[in-house]
C-alpha positions in Angstrom: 53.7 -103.4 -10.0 53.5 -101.6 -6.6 51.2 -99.1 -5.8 54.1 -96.9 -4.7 56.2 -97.4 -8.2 53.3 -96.4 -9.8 52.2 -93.4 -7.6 56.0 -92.0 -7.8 55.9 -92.6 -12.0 52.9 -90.7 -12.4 54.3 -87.4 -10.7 56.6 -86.7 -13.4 54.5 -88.0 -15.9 54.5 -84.5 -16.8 58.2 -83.5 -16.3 57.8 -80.0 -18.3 54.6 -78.9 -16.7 55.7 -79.8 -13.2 59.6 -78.0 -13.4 57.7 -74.9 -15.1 55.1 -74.8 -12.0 58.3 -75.3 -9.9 60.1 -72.1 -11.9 57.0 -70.0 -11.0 56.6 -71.1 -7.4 60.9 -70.2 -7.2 60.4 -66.9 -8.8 57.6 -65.6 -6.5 59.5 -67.1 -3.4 62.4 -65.4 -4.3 60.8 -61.9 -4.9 59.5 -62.2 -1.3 62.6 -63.6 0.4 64.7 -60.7 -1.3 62.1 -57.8 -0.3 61.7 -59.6 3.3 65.7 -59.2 3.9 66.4 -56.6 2.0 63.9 -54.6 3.9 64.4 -56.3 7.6 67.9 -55.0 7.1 67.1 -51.1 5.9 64.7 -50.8 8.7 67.5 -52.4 11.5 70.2 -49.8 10.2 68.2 -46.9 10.0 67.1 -47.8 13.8 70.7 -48.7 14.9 72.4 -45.9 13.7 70.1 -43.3 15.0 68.2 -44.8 18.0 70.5 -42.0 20.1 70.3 -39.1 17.9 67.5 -36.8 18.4 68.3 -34.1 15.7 70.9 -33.4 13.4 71.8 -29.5 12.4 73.4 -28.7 9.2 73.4 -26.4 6.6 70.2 -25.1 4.5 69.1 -27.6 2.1 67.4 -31.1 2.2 66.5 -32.9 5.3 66.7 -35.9 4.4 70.3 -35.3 2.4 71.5 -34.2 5.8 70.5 -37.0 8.1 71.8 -39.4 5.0 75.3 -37.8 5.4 75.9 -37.1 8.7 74.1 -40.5 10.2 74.4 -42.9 7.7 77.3 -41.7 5.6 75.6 -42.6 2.0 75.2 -39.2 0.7 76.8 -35.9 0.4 76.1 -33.0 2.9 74.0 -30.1 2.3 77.3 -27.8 3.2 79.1 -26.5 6.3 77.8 -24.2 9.3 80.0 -21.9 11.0 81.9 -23.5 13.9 81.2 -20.2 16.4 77.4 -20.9 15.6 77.6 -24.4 16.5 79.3 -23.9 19.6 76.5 -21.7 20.7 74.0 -23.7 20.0 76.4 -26.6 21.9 76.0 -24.4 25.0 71.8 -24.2 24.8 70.5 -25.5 28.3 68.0 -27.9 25.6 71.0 -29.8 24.4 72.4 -32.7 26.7 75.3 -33.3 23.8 76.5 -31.8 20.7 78.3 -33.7 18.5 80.7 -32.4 16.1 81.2 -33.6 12.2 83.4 -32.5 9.6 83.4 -34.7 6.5 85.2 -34.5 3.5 87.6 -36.7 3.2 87.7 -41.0 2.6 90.4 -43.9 2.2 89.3 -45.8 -1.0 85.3 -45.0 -0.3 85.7 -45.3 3.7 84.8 -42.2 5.5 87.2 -40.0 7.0 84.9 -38.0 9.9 86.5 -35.8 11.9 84.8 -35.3 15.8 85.9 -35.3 19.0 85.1 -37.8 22.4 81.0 -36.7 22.3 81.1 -39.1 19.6 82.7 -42.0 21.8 80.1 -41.2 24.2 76.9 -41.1 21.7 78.0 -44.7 20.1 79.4 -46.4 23.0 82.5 -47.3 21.5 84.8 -50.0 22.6 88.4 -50.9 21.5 89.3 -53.9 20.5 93.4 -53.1 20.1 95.2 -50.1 20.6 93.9 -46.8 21.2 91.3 -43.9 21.0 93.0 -40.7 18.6 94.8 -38.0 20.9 96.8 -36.2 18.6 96.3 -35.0 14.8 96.5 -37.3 11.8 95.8 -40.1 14.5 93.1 -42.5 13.5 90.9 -45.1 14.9 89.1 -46.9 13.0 86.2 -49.0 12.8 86.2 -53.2 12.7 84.7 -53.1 9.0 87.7 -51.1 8.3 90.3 -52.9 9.5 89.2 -55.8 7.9 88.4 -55.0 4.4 91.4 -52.4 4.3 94.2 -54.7 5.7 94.6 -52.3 8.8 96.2 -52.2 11.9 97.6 -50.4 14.6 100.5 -48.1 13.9 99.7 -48.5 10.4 100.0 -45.5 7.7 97.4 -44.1 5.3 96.8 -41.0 3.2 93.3 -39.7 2.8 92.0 -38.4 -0.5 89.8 -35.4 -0.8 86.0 -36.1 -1.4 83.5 -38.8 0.1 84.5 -41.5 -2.3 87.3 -40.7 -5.0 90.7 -41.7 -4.7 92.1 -39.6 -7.2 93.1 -36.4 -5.2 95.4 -37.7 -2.5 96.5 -36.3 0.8 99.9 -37.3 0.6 101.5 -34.4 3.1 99.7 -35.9 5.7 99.4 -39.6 6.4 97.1 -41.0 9.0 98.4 -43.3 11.9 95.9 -45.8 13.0 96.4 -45.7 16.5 93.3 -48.2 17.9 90.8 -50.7 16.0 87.3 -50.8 17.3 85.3 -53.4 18.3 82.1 -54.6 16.1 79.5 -52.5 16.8 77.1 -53.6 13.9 76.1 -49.8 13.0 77.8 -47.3 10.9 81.0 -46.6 13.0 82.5 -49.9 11.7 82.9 -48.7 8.5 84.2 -45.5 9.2 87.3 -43.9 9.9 87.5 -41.3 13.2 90.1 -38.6 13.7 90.2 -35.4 15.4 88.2 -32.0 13.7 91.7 -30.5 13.7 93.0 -32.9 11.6 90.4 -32.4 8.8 90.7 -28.4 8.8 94.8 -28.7 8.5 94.2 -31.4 5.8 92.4 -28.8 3.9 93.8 -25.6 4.7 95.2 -24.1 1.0 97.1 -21.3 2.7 99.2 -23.2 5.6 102.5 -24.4 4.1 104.8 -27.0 6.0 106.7 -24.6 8.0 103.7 -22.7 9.7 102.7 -26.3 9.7 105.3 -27.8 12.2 105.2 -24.4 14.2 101.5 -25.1 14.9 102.4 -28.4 15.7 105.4 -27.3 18.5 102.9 -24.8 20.0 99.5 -26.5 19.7 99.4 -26.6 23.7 100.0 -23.1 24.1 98.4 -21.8 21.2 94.4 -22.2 20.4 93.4 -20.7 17.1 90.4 -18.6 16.7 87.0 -19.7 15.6 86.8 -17.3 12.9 86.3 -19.2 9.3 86.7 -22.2 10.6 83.5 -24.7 10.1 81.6 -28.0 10.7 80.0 -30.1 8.3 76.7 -31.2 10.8 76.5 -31.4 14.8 74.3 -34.6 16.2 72.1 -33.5 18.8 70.6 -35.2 21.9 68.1 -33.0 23.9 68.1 -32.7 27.7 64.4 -32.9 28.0 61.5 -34.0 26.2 60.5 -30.4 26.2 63.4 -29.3 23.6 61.7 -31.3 20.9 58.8 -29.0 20.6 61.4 -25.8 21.2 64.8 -26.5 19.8 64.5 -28.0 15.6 61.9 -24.6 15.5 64.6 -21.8 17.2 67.3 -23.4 14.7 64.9 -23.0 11.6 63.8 -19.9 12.5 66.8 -17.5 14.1 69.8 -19.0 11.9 71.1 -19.9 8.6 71.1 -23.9 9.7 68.4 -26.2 9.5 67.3 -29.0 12.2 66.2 -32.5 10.8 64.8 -35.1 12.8 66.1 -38.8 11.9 63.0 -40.2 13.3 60.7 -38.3 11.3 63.2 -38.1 7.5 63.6 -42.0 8.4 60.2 -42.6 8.4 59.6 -40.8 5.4 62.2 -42.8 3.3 61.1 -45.5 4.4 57.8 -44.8 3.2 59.1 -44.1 0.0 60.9 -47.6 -0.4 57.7 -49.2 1.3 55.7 -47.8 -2.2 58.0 -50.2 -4.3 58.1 -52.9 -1.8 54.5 -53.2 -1.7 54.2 -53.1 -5.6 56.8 -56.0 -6.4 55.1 -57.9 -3.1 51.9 -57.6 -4.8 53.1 -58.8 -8.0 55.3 -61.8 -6.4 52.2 -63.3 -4.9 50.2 -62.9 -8.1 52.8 -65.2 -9.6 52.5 -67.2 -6.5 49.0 -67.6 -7.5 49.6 -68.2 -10.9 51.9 -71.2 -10.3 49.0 -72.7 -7.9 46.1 -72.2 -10.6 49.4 -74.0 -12.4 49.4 -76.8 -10.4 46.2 -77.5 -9.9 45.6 -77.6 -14.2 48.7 -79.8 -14.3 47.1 -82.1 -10.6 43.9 -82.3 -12.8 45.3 -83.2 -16.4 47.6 -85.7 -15.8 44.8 -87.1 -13.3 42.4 -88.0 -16.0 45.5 -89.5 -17.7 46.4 -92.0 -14.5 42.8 -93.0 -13.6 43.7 -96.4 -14.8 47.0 -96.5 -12.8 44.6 -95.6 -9.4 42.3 -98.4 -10.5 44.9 -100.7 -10.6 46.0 -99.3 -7.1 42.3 -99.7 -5.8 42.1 -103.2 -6.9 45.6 -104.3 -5.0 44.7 -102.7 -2.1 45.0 -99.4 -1.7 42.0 -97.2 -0.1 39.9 -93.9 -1.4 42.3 -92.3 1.4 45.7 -93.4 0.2 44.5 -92.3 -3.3 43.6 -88.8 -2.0 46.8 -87.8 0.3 49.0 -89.2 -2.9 47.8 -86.4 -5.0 47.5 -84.5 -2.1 51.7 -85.0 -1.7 52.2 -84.8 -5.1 50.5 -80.9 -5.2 52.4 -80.5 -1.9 56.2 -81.7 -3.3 55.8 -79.3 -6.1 55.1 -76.4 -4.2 57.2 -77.2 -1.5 60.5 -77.7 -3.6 59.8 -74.8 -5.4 59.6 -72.4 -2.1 62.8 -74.0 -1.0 64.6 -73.3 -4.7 63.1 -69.9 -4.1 64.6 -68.6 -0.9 68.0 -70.5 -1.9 67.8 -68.4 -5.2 66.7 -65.0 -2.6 69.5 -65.3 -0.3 72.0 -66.3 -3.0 70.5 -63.1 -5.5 71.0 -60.9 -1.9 74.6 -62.0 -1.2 75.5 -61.2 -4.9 73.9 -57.8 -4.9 75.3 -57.2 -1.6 79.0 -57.8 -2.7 78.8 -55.0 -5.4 77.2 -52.7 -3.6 79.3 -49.3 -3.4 78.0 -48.0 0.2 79.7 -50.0 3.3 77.0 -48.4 4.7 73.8 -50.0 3.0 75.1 -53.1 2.2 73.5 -55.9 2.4 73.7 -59.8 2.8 72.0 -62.9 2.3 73.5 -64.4 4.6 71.3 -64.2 7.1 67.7 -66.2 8.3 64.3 -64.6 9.6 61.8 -65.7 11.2 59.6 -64.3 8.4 60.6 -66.6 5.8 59.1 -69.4 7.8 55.8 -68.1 6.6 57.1 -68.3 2.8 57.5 -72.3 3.7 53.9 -72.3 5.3 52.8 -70.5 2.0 54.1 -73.1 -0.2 52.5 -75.8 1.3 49.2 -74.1 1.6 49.5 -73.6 -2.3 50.3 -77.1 -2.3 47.2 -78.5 -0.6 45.1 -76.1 -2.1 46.4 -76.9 -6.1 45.7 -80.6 -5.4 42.8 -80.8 -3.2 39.8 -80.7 -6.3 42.2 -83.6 -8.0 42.3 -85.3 -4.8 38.8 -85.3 -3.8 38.3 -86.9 -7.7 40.7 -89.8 -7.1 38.5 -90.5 -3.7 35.3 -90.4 -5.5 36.8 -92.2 -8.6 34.3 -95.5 -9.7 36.6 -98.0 -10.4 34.5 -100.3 -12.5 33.8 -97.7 -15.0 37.5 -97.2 -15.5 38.5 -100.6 -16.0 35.6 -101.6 -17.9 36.8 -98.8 -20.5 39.9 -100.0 -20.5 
C-alpha cells in the first residue's frame, strides 16, 4: 500500500465528524458573505442616489421618512408642502437647483413621480430610445422599467393611486411612454417620470372630462394659479458651501416644511443597520471558531487512530515533513471546502432573497463578486492551518518504534 492511498483513506476516516466541521465552516462563511454583500450594496445605493443632493424639503414629520421617499422611493412621504412656498424657496440666491416631486401614484409597485427637466439635469439622464415627456400623461421611464414591465415606446399604461397598490386604477387617463432611459444603476431605473401637471389632473376630484379637454385646448394660453396646488418634496442643491450652515436652519425655523440632509439621515440608518451587522458578524466568526476548535479535535482523534498507518508511511519512505504537511492539507481541505460551500450558499441565499424582495429600490443580488470575500478564502485556510498544526507537529515528532512495537 502507497503512502498516498493511505494518507487519502485516513481523511475521511471520520466522514461524519469531517462533513459536520464542513457544515459549520459553510454556515459562518455564509453569514459573512451575505452581510459583506448585502451591506456593500446598501452603502453603494444610498451613495448613488444621493451623492448630488444636498437637502431634501418636505412636509413636517420624520427626516429620515422624507429622504426615504423622495430619494430612494421605499417609503411613504411625510405629506405635501404648498407649491407657492416652494417656488420661493426655488428662487433663494442659496439654492443652485430646486427640484420638484409629486408622488402618489405607481404602475404595479413602480413609481409614478411627477417633476420637471431639473430632475434630468440633477441625474444626468440619457435616452436610450425615444424621448424625454413634453406633454401631459407622457412618460419616460426608467431601464428597470421597461424591462421588467414589458415597456416600450408609444406604449399605454394606467396608473393606480398610492405608492404600491393596484387596486384603485386611473383608467381616464392612460400614460404614453414616449422615451426609455438608459441604465443608470441608481433609483431612476426603476421609476417612472412624467410632468407635475400630470399628477395634479390625475387627482383632481372636481375637474370632469369637459373642463378636462378645455384645459387641454388652452394649456398654452392659459396658466393656472398656484393656489391649492402642492408638491410632495423639492431636492435641493446649494450654490455655496455657505448655504449649508444657513438654508436647512431658515426652512426649520420660518416655515411649516422641514429640511433633511441625506448625508447626515444616511449616516444614521446606516448606523442603525451597522448595530445588527456587527452582532450576526460577531456571532458568524464565533461559529467560525467553533468549527476550527472542530477540526482540530477531529485532526487530533483520528491522529491517534492512524499512527500506525504513519508508521507504515515512515518505514517505506516517507519523511517527518511529508507526515506534517499531510495533516497539515488535510486541516487545510476541510476548511477550505467549507468556505467555498459557504459563499456559494451566501450568494445563492442573496439572489433568492433578492428576487422576493418588494422594493425595486433595495433589492438586492447575489450575483455579484467583491474583493472582500477574498479575505473569507484567506480565513479558511488560516483556520485550516491553525486546526491542524498541534496534530501536525505530533505526526513529525511521532517515534516510530514505539508504535510498531505495540502493534
Amino acid at each position: 500500500m502507497s503512502p498516498i492511498k493511505i494518507s487519502w483513506k485516513s481523511l475521511w476516516s471520520k466522514p461524519l465528524s469531517s462533513a459536520l466541521n464542513m457544515m459549520l465552516i459553510a454556515f459562518g462563511t455564509g453569514i459573512l458573505t451575505i452581510l459583506i454583500l448585502a451591506s456593500n450594496q446598501i452603502s453603494q445605493k444610498l451613495d448613488n442616489n444621493s451623492k448630488d443632493i444636498d437637502l431634501v424639503v418636505g412636509a413636517k414629520g420624520s427626516p429620515l421618512q422624507l429622504i426615504l421617499s423622495s430619494i430612494y422611493y421605499i417609503d411613504f412621504p411625510t405629506g405635501n408642502i404648498p407649491l407657492k412656498a416652494a417656488k420661493e424657496l426655488s428662487r433663494s440666491p442659496l439654492v443652485k437647483r430646486a427640484v420638484p416631486l409629486a408622488l402618489g401614484d405607481n404602475y404595479n409597485g413602480t413609481r409614478i413621480v411627477g417633476t420637471d427637466s431639473n430632475f434630468v439635469a440633477l441625474y444626468q439622464l440619457k435616452l436610450e430610445n425615444g424621448k424625454f415627456w413634453s406633454k401631459d400623461f407622457e412618460a419616460t421611464i426608467g431601464a428597470g422599467v421597461a424591462q421588467s414591465q414589458k415597456l416600450k415606446v408609444g406604449d399605454t399604461f394606467y396608473g393606480a393611486h398610492g405608492l404600491s397598490s393596484s387596486s384603485d386604477v386611473h383608467k381616464s387617463h392612460p400614460y404614453t411612454v414616449s422615451g426609455i432611459l438608459e441604465s443608470q444603476g441608481n433609483v431612476t431605473d426603476n421609476l417612472i417620470l412624467t410632468n407635475i401637471a400630470s399628477v395634479w389632473k390625475m387627482h383632481d376630484d372636481h375637474e370632469d372630462d369637459h373642463q378636462h379637454d378645455k384645459n387641454e385646448k388652452h394649456n398654452d394660453h392659459h396658466q393656472e394659479s398656484d393656489e391649492g396646488k402642492e408638491l410632495t418634496s423639492l431636492l435641493i442643491q446649494y450654490r455655496s458651501p455657505m448655504s449649508v450652515a444657513i438654508f436647512p436652519r431658515m426652512v426649520n425655523e420660518t416655515t411649516n416644511m422641514q429640511a433633511a440632509s441625506p448625508a447626515q439621515e444616511s449616516t444614521r440608518l446606516f448606523s442603525l443597520i451597522g448595530v445588527g451587522v456587527e452582532t450576526l458578524q460577531w456571532f458568524a466568526v464565533l461559529i467560525m471558531l467553533i468549527a476550527a476548535i472542530s477540526v482540530f479535535v477531529n485532526l487530533y482523534n483520528s491522529l491517534k487512530e492512524r499512527k500506525y498507518d504513519l508508521a507504515i508511511m515512515r518505514t517505506l519512505g516517507a519523511s517527518r515533513t511529508k507526515l506534517f504537511g499531510i495533516v497539515i492539507i488535510e486541516g487545510i481541505i476541510l476548511t477550505f471546502a467549507g468556505t467555498i460551500i459557504g459563499v456559494a450558499l451566501g450568494h445563492f441565499a442573496l439572489q433568492f432573497i433578492g428576487h422576493y424582495q418588494e422594493s425595486n429600490q433595495a433589492r438586492l443580488t447575489g450575483m455579484i463578486f467583491l474583493q472582500e470575500e477574498i479575505y473569507l478564502f484567506v480565513a479558511g485556510l488560516a483556520i485550516g492551518i491553525f486546526a491542524a498544526i498541534i496534530p501536525a507537529i505530533q505526526a513529525y515528532r511521532s517515534n516510530i518504534s514505539k508504535i510498531l512495537s505495540k502493534n
